[in-house]
N, CA, C and O of each residue as an XYZ file, in Angstrom:
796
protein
N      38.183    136.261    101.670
C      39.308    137.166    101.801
C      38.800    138.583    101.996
O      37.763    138.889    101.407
N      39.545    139.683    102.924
C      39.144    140.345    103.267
C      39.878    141.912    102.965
O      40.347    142.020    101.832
N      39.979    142.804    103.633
C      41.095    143.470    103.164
C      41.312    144.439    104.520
O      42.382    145.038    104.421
N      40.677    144.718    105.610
C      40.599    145.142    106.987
C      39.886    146.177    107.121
O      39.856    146.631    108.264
N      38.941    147.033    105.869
C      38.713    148.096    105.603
C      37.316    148.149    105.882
O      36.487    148.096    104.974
N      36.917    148.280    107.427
C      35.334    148.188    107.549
C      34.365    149.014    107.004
O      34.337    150.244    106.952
N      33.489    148.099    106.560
C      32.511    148.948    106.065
C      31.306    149.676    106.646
O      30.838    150.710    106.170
N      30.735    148.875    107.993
C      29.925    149.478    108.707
C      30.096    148.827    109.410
O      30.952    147.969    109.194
N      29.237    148.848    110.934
C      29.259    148.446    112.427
C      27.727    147.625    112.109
O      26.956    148.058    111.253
N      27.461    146.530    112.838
C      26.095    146.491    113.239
C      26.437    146.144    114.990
O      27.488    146.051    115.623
N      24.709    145.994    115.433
C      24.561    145.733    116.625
C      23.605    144.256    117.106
O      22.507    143.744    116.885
N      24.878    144.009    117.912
C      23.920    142.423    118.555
C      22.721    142.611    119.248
O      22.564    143.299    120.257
N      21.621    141.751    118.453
C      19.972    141.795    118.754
C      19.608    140.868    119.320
O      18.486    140.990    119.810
N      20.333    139.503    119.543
C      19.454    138.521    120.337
C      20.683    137.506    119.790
O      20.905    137.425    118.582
N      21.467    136.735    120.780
C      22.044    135.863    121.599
C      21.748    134.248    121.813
O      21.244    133.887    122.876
N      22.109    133.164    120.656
C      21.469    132.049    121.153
C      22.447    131.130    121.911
O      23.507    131.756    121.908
N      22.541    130.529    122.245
C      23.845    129.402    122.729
C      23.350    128.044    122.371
O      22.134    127.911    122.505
N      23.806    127.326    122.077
C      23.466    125.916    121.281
C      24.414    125.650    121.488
O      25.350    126.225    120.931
N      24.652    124.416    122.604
C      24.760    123.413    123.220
C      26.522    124.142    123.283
O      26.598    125.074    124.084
N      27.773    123.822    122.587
C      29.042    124.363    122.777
C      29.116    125.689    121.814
O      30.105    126.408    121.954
N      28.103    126.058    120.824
C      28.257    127.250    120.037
C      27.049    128.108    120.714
O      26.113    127.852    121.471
N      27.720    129.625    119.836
C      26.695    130.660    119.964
C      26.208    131.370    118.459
O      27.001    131.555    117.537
N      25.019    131.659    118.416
C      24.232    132.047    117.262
C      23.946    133.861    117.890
O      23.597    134.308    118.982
N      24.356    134.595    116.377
C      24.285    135.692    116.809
C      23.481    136.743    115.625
O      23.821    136.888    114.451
N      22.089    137.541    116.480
C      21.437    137.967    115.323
C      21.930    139.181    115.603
O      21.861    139.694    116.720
N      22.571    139.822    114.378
C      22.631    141.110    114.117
C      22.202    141.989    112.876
O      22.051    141.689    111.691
N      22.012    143.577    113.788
C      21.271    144.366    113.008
C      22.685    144.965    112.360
O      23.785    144.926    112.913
N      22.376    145.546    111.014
C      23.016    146.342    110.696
C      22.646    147.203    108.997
O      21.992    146.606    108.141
N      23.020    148.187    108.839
C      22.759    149.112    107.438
C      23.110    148.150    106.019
O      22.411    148.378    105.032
N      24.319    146.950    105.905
C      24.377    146.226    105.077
C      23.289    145.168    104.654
O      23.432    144.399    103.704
N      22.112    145.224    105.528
C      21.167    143.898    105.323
C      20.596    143.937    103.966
O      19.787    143.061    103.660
N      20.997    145.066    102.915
C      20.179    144.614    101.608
C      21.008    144.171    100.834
O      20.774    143.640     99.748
N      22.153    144.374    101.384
C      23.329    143.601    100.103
C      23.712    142.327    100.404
O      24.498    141.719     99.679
N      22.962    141.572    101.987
C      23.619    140.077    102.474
C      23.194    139.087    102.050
O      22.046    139.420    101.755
N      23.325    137.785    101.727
C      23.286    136.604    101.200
C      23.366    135.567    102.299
O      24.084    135.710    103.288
N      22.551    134.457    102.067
C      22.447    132.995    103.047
C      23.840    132.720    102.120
O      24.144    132.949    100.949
N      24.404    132.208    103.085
C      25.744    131.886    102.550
C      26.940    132.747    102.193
O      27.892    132.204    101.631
N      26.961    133.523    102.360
C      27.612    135.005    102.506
C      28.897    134.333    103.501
O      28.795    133.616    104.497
N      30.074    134.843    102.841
C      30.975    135.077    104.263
C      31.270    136.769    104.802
O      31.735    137.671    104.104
N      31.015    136.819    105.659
C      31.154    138.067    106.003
C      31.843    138.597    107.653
O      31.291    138.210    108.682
N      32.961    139.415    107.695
C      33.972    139.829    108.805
C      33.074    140.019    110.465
O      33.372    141.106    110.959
N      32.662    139.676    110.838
C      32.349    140.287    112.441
C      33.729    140.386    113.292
O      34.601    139.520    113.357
N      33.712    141.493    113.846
C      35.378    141.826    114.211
C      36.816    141.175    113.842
O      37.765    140.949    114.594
N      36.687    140.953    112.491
C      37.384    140.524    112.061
C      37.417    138.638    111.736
O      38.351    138.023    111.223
N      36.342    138.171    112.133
C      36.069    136.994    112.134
C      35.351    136.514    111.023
O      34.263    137.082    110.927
N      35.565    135.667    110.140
C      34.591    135.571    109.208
C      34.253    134.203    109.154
O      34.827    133.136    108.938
N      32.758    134.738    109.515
C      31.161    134.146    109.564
C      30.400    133.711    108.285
O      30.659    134.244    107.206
N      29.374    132.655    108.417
C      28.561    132.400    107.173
C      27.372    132.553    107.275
O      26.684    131.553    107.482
N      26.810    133.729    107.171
C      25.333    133.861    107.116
C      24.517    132.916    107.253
O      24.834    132.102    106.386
N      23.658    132.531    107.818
C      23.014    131.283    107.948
C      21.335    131.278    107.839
O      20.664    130.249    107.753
N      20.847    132.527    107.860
C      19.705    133.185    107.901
C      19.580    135.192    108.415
O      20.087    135.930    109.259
N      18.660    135.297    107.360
C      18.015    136.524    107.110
C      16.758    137.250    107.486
O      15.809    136.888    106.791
N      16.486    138.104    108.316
C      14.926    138.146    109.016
C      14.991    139.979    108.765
O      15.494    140.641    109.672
N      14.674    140.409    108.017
C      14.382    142.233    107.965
C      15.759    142.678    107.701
O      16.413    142.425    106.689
N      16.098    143.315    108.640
C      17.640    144.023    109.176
C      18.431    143.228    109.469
O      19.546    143.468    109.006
N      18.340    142.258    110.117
C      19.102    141.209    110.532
C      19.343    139.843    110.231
O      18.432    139.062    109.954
N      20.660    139.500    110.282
C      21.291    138.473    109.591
C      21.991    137.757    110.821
O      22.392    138.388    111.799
N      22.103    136.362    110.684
C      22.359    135.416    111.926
C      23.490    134.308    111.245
O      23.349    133.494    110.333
N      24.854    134.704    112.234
C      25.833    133.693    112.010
C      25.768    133.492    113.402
O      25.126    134.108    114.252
N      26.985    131.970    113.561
C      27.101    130.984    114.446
C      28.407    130.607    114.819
O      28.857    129.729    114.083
N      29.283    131.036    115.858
C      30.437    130.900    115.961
C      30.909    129.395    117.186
O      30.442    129.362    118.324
N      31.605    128.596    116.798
C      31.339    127.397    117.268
C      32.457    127.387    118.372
O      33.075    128.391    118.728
N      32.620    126.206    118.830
C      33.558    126.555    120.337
C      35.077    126.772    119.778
O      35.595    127.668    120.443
N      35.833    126.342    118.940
C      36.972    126.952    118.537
C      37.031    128.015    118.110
O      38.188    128.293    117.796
N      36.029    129.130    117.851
C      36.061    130.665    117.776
C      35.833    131.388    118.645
O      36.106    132.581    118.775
N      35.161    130.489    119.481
C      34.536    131.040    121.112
C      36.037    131.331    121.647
O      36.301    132.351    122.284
N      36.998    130.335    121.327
C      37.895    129.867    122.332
C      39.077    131.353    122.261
O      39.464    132.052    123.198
N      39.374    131.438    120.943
C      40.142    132.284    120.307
C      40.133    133.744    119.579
O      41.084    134.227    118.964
N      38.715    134.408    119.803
C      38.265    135.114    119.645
C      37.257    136.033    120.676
O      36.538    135.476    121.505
N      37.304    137.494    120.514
C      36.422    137.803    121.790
C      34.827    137.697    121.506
O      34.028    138.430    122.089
N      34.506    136.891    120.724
C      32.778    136.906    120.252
C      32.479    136.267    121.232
O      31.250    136.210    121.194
N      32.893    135.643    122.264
C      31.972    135.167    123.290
C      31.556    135.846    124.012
O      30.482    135.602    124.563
N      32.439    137.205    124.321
C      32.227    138.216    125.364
C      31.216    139.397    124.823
O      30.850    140.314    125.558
N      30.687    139.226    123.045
C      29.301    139.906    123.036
C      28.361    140.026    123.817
O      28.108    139.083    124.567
N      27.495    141.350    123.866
C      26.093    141.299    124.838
C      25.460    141.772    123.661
O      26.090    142.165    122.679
N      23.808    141.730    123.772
C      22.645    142.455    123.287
C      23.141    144.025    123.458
O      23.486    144.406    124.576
N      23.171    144.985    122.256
C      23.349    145.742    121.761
C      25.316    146.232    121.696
O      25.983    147.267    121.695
N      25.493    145.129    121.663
C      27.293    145.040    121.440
C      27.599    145.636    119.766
O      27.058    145.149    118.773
N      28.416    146.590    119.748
C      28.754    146.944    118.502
C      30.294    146.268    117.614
O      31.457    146.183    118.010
N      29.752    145.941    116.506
C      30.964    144.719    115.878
C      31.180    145.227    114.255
O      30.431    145.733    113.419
N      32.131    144.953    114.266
C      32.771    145.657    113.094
C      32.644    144.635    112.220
O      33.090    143.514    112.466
N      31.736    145.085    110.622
C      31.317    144.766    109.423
C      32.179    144.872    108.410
O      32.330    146.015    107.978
N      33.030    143.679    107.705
C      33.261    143.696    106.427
C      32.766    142.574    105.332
O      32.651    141.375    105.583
N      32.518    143.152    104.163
C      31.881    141.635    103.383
C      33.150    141.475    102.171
O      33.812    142.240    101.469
N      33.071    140.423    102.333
C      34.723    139.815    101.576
C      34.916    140.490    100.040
O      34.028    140.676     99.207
N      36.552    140.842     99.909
C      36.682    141.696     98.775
C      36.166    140.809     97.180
O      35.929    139.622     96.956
N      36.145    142.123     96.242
C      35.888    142.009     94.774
C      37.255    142.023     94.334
O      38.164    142.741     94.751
N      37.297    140.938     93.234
C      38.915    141.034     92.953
C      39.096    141.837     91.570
O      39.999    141.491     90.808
N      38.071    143.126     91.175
C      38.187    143.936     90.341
C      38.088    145.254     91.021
O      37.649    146.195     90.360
N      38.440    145.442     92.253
C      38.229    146.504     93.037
C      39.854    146.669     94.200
O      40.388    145.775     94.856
N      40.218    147.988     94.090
C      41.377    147.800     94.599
C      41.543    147.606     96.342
O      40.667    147.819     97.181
N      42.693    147.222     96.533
C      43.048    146.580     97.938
C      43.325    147.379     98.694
O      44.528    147.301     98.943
N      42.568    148.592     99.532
C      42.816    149.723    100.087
C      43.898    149.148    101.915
O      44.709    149.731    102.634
N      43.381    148.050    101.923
C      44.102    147.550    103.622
C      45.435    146.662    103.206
O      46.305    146.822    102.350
N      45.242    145.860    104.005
C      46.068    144.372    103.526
C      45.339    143.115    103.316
O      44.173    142.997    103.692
N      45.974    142.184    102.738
C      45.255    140.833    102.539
C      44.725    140.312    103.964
O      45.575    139.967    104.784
N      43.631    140.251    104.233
C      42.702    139.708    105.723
C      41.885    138.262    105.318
O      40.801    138.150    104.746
N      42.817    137.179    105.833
C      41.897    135.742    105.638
C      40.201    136.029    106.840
O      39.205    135.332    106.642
N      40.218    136.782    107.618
C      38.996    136.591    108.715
C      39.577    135.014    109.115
O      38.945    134.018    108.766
N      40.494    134.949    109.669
C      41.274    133.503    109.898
C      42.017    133.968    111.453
O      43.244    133.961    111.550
N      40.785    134.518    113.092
C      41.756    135.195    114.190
C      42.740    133.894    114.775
O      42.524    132.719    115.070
N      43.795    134.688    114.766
C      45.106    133.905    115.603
C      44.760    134.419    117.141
O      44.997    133.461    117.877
N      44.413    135.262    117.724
C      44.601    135.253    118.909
C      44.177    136.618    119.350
O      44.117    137.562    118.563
N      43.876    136.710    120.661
C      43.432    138.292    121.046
C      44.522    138.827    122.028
O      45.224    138.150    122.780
N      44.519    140.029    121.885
C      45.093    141.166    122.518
C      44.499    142.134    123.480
O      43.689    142.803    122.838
N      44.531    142.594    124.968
C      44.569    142.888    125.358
C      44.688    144.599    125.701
O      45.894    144.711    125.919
N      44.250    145.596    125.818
C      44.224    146.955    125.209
C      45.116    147.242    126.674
O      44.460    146.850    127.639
N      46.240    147.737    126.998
C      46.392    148.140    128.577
C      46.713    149.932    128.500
O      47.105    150.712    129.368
N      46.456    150.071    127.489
C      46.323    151.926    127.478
C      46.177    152.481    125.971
O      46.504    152.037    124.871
N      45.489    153.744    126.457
C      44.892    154.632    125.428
C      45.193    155.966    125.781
O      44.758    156.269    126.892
N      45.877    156.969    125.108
C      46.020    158.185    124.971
C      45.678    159.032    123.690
O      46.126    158.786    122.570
N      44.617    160.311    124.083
C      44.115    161.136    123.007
C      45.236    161.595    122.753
O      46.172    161.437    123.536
N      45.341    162.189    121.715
C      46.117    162.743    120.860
C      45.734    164.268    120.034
O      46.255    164.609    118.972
N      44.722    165.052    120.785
C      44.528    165.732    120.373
C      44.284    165.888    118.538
O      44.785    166.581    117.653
N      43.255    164.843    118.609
C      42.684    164.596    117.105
C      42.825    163.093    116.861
O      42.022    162.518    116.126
N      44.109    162.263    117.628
C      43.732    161.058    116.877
C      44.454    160.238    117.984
O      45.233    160.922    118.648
N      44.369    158.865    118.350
C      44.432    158.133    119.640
C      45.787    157.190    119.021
O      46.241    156.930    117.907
N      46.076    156.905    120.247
C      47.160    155.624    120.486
C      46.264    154.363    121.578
O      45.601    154.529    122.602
N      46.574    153.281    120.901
C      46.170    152.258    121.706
C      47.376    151.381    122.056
O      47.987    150.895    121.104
N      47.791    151.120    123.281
C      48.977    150.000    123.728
C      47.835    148.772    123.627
O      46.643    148.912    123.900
N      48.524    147.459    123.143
C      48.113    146.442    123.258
C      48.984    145.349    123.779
O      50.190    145.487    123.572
N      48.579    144.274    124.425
C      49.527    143.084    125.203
C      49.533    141.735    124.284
O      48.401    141.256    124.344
N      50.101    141.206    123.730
C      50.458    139.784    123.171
C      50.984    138.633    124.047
O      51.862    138.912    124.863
N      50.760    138.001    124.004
C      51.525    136.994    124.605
C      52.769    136.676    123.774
O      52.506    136.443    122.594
N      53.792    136.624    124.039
C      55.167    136.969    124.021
C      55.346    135.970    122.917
O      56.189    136.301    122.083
N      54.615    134.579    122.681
C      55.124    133.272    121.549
C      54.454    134.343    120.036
O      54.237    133.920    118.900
N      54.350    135.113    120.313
C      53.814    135.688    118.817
C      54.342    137.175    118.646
O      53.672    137.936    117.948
N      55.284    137.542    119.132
C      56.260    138.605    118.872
C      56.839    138.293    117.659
O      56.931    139.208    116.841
N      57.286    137.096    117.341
C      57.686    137.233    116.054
C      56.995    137.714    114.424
O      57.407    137.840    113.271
N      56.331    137.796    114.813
C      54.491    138.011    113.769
C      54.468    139.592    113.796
O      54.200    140.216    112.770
N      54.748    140.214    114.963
C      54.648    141.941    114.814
C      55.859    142.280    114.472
O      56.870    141.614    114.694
N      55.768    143.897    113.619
C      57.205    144.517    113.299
C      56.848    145.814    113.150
O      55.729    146.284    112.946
N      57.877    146.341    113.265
C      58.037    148.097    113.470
C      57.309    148.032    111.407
O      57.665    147.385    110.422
N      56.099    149.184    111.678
C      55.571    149.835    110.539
C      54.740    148.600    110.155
O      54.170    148.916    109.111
N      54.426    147.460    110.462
C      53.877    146.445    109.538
C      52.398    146.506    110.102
O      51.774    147.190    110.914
N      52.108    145.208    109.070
C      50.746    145.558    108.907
C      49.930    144.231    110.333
O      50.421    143.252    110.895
N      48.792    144.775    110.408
C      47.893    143.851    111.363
C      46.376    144.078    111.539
O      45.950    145.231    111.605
N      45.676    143.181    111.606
C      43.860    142.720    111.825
C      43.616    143.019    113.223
O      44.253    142.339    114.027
N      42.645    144.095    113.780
C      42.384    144.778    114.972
C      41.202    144.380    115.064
O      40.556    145.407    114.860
N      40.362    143.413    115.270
C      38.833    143.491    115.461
C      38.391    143.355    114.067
O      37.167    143.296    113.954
N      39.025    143.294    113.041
C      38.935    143.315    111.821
C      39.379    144.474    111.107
O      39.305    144.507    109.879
N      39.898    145.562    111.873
C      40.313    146.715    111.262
C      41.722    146.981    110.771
O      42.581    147.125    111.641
N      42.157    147.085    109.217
C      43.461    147.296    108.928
C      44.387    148.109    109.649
O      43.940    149.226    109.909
N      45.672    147.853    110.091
C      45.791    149.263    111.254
C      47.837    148.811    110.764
O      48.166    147.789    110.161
N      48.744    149.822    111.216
C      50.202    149.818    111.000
C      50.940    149.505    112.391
O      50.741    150.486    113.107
N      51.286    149.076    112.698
C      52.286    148.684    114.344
C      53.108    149.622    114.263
O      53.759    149.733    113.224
N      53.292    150.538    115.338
C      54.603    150.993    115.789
C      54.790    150.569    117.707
O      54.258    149.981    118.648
N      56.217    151.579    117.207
C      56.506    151.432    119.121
C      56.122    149.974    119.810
O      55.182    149.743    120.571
N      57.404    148.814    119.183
C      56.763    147.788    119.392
C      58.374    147.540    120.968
O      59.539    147.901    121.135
N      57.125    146.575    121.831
C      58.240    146.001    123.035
C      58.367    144.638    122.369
O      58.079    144.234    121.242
N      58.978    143.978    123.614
C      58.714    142.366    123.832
C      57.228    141.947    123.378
O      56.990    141.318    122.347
N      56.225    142.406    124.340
C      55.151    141.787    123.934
C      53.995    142.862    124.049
O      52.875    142.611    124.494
N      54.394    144.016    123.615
C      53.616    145.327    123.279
C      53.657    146.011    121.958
O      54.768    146.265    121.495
N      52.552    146.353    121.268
C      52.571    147.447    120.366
C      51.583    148.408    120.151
O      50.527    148.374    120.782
N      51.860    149.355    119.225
C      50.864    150.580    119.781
C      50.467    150.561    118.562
O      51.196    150.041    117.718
N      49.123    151.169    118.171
C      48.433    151.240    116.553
C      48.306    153.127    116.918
O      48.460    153.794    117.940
N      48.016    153.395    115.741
C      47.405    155.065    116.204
C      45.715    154.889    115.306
O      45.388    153.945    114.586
N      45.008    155.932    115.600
C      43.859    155.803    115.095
C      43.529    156.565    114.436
O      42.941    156.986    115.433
N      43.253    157.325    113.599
C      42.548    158.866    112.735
C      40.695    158.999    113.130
O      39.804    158.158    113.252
N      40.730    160.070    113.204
C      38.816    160.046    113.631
C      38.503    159.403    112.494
O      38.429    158.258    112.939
N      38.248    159.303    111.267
C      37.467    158.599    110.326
C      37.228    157.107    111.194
O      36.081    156.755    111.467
N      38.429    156.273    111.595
C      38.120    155.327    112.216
C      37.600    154.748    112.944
O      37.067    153.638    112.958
N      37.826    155.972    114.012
C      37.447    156.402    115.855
C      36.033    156.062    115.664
O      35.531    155.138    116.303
N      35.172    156.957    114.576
C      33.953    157.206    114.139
C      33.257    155.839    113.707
O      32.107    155.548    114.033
N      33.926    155.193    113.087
C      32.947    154.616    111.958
C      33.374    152.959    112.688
O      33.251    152.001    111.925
N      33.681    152.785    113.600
C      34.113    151.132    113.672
C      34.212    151.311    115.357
O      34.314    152.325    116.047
N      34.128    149.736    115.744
C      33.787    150.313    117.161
C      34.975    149.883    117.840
O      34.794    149.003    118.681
N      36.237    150.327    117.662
C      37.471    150.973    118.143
C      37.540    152.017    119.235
O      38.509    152.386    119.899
N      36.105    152.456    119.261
C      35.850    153.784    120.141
C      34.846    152.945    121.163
O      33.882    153.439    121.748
N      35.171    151.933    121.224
C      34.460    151.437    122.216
C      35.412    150.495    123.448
O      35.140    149.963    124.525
N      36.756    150.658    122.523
C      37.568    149.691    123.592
C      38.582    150.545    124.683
O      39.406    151.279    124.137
N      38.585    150.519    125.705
C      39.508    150.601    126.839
C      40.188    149.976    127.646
O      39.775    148.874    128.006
N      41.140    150.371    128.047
C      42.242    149.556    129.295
C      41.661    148.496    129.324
O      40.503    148.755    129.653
N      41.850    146.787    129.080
C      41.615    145.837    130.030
C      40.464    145.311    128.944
O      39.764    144.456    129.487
N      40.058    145.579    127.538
C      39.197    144.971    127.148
C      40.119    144.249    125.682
O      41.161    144.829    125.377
N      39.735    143.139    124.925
C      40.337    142.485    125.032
C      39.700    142.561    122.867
O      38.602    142.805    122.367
N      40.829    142.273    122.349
C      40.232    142.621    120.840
C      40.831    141.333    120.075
O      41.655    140.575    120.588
N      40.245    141.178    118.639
C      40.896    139.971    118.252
C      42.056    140.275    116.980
O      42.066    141.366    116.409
N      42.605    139.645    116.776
C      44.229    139.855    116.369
C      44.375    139.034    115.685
O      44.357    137.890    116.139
N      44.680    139.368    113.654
C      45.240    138.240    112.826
C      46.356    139.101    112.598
O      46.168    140.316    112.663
N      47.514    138.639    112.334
C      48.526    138.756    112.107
C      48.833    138.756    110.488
O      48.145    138.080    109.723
N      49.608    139.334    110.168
C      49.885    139.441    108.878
C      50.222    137.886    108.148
O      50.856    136.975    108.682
N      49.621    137.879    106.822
C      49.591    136.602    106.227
C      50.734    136.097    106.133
O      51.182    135.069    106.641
N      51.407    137.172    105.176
C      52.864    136.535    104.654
C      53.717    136.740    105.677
O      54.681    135.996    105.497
N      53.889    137.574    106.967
C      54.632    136.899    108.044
C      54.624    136.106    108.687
O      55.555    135.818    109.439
N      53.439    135.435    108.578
C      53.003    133.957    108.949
C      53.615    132.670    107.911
O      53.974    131.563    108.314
N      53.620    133.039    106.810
C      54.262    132.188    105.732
C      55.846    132.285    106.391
O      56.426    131.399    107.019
N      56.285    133.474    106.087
C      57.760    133.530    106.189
C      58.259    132.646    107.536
O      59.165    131.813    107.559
N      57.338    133.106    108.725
C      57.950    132.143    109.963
C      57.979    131.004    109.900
O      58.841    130.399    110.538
N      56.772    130.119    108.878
C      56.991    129.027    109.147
C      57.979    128.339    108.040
O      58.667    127.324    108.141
N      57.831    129.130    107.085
C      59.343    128.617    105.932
C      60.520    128.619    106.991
O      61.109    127.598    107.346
N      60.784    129.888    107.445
C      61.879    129.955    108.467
C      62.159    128.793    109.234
O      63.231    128.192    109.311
N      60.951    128.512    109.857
C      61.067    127.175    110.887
C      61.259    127.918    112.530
O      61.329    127.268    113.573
N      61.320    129.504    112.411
C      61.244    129.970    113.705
C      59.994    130.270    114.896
O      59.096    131.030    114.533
N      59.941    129.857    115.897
C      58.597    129.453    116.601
C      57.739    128.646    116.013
O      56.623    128.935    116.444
N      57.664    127.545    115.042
C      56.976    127.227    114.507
C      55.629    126.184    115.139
O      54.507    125.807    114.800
N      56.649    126.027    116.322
C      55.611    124.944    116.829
C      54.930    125.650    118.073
O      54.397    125.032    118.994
N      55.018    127.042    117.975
C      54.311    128.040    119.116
C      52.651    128.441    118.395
O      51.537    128.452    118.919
N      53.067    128.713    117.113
C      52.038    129.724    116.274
C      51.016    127.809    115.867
O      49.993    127.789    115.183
């Protein structure tokens, strides 16, 4: 369990592919606090450490994460957003984050803001019911609030602390991010019984 609140970025060092999965070594500033067996967020995806070499730590994302997530579209020195799963004596600064992606989103515009950005993003329309004006949502793994929502558009805003520290400042028009949806609106739809057999 997660909470969306990244803690650092690392960078992809070397790329394996095994046979329908991919193995991915990355560097990053957390390598003295990681564990073989560790679950830990890569853009919001959560991975199980599988091995440890210096700086770098190597998870393995198999073809149903390939499928549904943008980790396939990593390169060698790709920057990915780091969280290691919450302490349940430490408070919940984001929202509840399973690292469980439903689906990716699409970025089709970005405007500065003179200090802090707007990102439009595209959904595919069977999961409109999952977004809501002010609510909460998983960006790459980053906690973030929905506004200015369409049919199958919504906009996040960004603050520099974010811009800075997570690689949000790396996405533009046409690149493509991964997207969990809020937990308990996922509960509620399917108690509801509305779209149920979409999600």
């Amino acid at each position: 369990m997660f909470t969306g609140i990244i803690e650092n970025t690392g960078l992809v060092k070397n790329i394996e592919q095994n046979g329908s999965n991919m193995s991915f070594w990355i560097e990053s500033p957390l390598f003295e606090d990681l564990k073989v067996d560790q679950s830990l967020s890569h853009n919001g995806v959560c991975l199980t450490i599988e091995a440890i070499n210096g700086k770098m730590h190597k998870v393995t994302a198999i073809a149903e994460t390939l499928e549904k997530t943008n980790l396939g579209e990593l390169k060698k020195e790709s920057c990915v957003n780091l969280e290691r799963c919450m302490q349940l004596n430490g408070r919940l600064d984001g929202h509840i984050v399973q690292g469980h992606v439903d689906t990716t989103a699409q970025c089709i515009d970005l405007t500065e803001k003179n200090g802090s950005w707007e990102y439009v993003f595209e959904i595919d329309e069977k999961f409109a019911g999952l977004i809501i004006e002010k609510g909460s949502i998983t960006l790459n793994g980053i906690s973030l609030t929905i506004f200015n929502i369409t049919s199958n558009n919504f906009t996040v805003a960004i603050i520099p602390y974010t811009y800075e520290h997570t690689n949000i400042n790396t996405i533009k028009p046409g690149n493509k991010v991964n997207i969990e949806f809020d937990m308990i609106g996922k509960y509620v739809q399917r108690l509801s019984g509305i779209n149920e057999n979409n999600i």
